[in-house]
C-alpha positions in Angstrom: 0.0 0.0 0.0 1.8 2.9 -1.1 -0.4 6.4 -0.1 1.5 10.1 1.0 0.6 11.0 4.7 2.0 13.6 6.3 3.2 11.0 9.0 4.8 8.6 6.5 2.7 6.0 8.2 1.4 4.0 5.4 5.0 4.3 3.7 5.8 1.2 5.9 7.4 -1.9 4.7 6.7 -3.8 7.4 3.0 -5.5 7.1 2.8 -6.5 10.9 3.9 -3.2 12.4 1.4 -1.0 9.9 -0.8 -3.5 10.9 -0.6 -2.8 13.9 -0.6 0.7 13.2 -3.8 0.4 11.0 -5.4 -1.8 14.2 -4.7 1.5 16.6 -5.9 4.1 14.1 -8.6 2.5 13.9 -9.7 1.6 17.6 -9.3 5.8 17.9 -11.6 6.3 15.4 -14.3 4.3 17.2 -13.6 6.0 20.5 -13.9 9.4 18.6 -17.2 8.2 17.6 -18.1 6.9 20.8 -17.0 10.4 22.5 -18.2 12.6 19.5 -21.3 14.3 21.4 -19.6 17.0 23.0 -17.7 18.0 19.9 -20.6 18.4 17.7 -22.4 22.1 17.1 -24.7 23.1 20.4 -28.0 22.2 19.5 -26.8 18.6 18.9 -24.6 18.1 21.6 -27.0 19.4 24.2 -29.9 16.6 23.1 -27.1 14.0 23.1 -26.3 15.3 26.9 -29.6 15.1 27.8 -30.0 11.3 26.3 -27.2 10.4 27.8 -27.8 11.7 31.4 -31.3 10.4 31.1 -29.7 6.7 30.5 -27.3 7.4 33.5 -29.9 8.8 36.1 -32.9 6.1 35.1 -30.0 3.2 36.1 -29.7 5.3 39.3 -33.4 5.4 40.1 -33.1 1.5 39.1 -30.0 1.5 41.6 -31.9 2.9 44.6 -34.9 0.9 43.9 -32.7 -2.4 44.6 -31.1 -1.0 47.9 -28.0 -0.7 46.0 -25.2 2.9 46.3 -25.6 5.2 43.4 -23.2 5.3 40.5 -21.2 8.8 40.5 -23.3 10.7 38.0 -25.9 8.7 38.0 -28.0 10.4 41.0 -30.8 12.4 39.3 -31.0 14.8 42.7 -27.7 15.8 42.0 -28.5 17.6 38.4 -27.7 20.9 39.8 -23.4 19.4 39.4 -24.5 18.1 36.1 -22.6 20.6 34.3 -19.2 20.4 36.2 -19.5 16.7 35.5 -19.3 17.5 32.0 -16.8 20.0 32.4 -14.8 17.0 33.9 -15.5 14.5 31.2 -14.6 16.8 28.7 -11.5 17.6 29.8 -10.6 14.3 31.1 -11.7 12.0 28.5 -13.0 13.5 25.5 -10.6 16.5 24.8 -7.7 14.5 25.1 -8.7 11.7 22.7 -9.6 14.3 20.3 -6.3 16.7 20.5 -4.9 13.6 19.3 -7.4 12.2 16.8 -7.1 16.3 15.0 -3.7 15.3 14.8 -4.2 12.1 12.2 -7.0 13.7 10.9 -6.4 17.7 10.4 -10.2 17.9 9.0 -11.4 17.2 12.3 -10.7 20.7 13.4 -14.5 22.3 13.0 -15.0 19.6 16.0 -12.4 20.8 18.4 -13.5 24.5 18.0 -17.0 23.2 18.6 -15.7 21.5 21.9 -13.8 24.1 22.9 -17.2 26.6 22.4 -19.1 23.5 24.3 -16.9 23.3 27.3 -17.0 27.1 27.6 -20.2 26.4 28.1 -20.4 24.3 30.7 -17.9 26.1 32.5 -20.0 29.2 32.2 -23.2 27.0 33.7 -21.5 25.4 36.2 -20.2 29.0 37.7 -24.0 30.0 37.6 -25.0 26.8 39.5 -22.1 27.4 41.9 -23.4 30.6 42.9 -27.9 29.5 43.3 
């Protein structure tokens, strides 16, 4: 396979070690996917938060209902830290992957900036929350 990267990656002689290489790319692209919600334009990202949270806090009402401790982020009476907990993910999980991802795939870029915005935004709500 012989294609020009800016990497050199797929100049590789070696078939087991691009591979390998191939293998990796590839399990990041799924994670992107997987942790795309927060890097997609407001209106988007904010149903996908809701879905999501909704998932999280009906298997804490399920928790509760069997005796069992609540899962962090999972208690619905603790919505009002909802948007530091996406501050943290963000920062923790999802902006990570994705400085990395934007550097394999340049063209990615429009996501980050709408990450960046996104996170602003939760920092902004979770300030406003801080002070009620």
């Amino acid at each position: 396979c012989k294609a020009q990267t800016q990497s050199g990656w797929l100049e590789r002689k070696d078939s087991e070690g691009w591979l390998s290489e191939v293998s990796m790319l590839l399990d990041l692209c799924v994670h992107c996917a997987d942790l795309s919600g927060p890097c997609r334009p407001w209106p988007l990202m904010h149903k996908w938060t809701s879905r999501v949270l909704e998932e999280f806090w009906t298997q804490g009402d399920m928790e509760k209902d069997h005796g069992l401790s609540v899962g962090p982020g999972n208690d619905r009476a603790k919505a009002k830290d909802m948007p530091l907990g996406q501050c943290f993910f963000i920062e923790a999980f999802v902006k990570p992957l994705w400085i990395e991802w934007g550097k394999v795939v340049p063209e990615t870029k429009v996501c980050f900036a709408n990450l960046k915005s996104n996170l602003e935004f939760w920092r902004q709500e979770a300030e406003k929350r801080k002070k009620e």
